[in-house]
N, C-alpha and C positions, 0 to 999 in steps of 0.2 A: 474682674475688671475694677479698676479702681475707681472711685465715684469721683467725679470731677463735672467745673461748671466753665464755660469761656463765655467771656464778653468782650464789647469793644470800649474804650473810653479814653480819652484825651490822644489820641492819634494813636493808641497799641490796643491788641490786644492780649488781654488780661484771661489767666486761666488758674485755677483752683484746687487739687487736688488732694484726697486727704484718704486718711488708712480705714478711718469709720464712717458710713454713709450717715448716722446719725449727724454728724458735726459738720456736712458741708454746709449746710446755710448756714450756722454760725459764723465758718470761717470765711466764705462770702462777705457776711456782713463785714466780719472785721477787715477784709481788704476794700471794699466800700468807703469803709468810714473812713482806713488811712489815705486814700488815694483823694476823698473831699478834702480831708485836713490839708493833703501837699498841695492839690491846686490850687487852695483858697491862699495862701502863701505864694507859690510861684509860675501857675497858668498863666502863660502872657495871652493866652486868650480870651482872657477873664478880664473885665474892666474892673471887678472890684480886687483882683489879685492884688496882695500886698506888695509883690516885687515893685511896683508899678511906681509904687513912693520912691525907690530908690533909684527906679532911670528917669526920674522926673526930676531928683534931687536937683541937679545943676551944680552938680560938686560940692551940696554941702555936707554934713553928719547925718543920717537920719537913726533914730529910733526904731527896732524893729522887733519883732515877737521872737521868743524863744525856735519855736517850729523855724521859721526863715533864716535866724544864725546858723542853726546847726545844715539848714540844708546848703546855705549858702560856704560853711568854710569846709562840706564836705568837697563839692564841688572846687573850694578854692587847692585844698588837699591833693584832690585828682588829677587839677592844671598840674603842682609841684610834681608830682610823683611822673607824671608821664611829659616832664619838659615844656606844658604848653598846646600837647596836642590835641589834649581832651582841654577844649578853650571854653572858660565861663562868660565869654564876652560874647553879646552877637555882632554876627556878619555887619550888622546895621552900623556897629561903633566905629567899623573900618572909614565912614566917609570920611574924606577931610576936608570937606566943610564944616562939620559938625564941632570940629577939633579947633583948640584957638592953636595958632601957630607957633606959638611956644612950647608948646608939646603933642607934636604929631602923631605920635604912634604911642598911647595906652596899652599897657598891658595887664593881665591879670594881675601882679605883682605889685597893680597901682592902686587894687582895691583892699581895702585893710576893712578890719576886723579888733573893735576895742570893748568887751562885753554883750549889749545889747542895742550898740551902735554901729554903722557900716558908714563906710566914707568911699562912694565911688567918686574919680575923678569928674569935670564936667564933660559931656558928651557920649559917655562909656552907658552904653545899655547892658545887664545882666541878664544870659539866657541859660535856667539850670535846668531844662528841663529834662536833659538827657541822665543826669547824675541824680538828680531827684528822685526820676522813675528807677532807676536800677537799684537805688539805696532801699527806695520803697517796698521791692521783692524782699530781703530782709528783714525789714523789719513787718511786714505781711506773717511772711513765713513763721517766724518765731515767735512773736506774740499770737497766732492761731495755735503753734503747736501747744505753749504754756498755760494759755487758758483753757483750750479744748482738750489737754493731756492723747495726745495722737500724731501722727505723724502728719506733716503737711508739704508740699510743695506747691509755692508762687511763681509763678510766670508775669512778666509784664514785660511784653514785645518780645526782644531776646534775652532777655536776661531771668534767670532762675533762681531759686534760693528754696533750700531743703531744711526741713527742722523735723524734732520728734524722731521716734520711730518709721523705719522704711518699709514699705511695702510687701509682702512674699514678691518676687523676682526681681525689688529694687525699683529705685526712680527710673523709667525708662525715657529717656530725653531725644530729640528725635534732634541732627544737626543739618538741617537741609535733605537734600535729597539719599543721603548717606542712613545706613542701618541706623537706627537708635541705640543710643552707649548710655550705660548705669551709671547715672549720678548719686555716690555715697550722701547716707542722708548727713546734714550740717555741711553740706559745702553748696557751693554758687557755681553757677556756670554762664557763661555771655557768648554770643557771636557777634561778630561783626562783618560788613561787605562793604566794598568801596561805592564809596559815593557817587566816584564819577571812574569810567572805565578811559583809562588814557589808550592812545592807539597805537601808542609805541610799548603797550606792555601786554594787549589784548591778548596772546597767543603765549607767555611765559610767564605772565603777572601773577601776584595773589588772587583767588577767588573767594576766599574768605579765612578769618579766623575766629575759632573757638578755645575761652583761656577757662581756667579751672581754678576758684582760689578757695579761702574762706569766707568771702564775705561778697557780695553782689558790687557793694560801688567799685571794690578793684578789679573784679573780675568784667566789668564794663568799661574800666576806662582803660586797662591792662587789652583787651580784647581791640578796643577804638585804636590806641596808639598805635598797636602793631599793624593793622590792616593799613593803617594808612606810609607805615615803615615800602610797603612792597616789596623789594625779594631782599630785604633787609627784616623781615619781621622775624621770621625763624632766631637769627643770631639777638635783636634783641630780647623774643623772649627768654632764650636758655642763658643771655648775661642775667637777667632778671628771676633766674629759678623758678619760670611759671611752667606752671601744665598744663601745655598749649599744642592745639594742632593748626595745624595751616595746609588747606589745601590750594591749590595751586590752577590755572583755567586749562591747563593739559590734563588735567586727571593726576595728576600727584598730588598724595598725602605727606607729609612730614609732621614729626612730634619733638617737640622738646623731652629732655631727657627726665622730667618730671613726670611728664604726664601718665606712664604705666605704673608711677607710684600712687595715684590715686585714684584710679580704674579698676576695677576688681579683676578682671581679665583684661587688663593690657589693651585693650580696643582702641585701633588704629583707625578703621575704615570710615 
């Protein structure tokens, strides 16, 4: 069995596992320390979290630490890539009171990025905390495997990230109540489920998807986008060339035509 540790922290839980029993608490530690560093940055549950200066701004420039740029234009990235659906704005910026009447409807697209400066509009509050935690798995995963020289796999909620050498029988990934399918080590894997079940889709709808990439933030916001597609997510994942499955609330599986390209057996279920 493979030595591994789960815990809970910042609404996911977080799990660990690694090829050498020697190097778990190491690598523990080291997803520890990154996951202090990103909250201390972007926890909106933290009063001393740094995002806090920039929905406070009131539209002006603010100054912001290296760690916050990079997390913040990963996130802005992820809006780009996936149209908007994977949104770095909260819910909260929708009021329009909040909003002067001159421009009512903010969008990510109004938050810039100039070095070690961010310029959110007035009113627009930033919530990255979804793009954060899945970038996190990455960068978890790899710098455990690089210092601790073994193989590792990070989990934080759904989202996964493989690095180092892989296991005897493979990363075994478990996707809901489905068999477990071998995650190749260096690659990411995400699920996603709808947030809210419509009634008119209860019985034919999506029930979740799982995308497959190289890297954790796309394969989280690759995974977010399409669940929210519903019986459109299939076509846009295979415009998109991703290695994605989508199962469906009838009991149907479907795969993108990628996805047996990096599966080691082809695993559907």
């Amino acid at each position: 069995m493979v030595p591994s540790m789960q815990w809970h922290t910042w609404g996911s839980e977080v799990e660990i596992r690694v090829t050498e029993g020697a190097a778990l608490d190491a690598a523990v530690a080291i997803a520890v320390d990154a996951l202090a560093d990103v909250r201390a940055a972007c926890d909106l549950t933290r009063g001393d979290a740094e995002i806090h200066a920039v929905n406070l701004s009131q539209g002006m420039p603010v100054k912001i630490s290296r760690r916050l740029t990079a997390l913040i234009r990963s996130a802005l990235w992820a809006a780009r890539m996936t149209g908007g659906a994977v949104n770095p704005l909260s819910l909260d910026s929708a009021d329009p009171r909040r909003v002067p009447p001159i421009h009512p409807e903010w969008t990510f697209e109004d938050v810039r990025l100039d070095g070690d400066t961010v310029f959110a509009p007035f009113g627009v509050c930033l919530d990255i905390t979804n793009t954060a935690k899945a970038g996190t798995a990455d960068r978890v995963a790899h710098s455990a495997a690089g210092t601790l020289e073994c193989g590792v796999l990070a989990r934080i909620g759904d989202t996964v990230s493989t690095a180092g050498h892989c296991p005897i029988g493979g990363w075994q990934v478990e996707i809901g109540a489905a068999a477990p399918i071998e995650v190749l080590t260096g690659k990411s894997m995400s699920s996603a489920r709808p947030a809210v079940l419509e009634e008119w889709d209860a019985d034919g709808g999506v029930d979740g998807v799982t995308v497959i990439t190289e890297d954790s933030l796309w394969a989280y916001a690759a995974a977010a986008a399409a669940v929210n597609r519903g019986v459109a997510a299939l076509r846009w994942l295979d415009e998109n060339e991703l290695a994605a499955r989508v199962a469906y609330r009838r009991g149907a599986v479907r795969i993108t035509d990628a996805w047996t390209q990096v599966l080691p057996h082809g695993h559907v279920a």
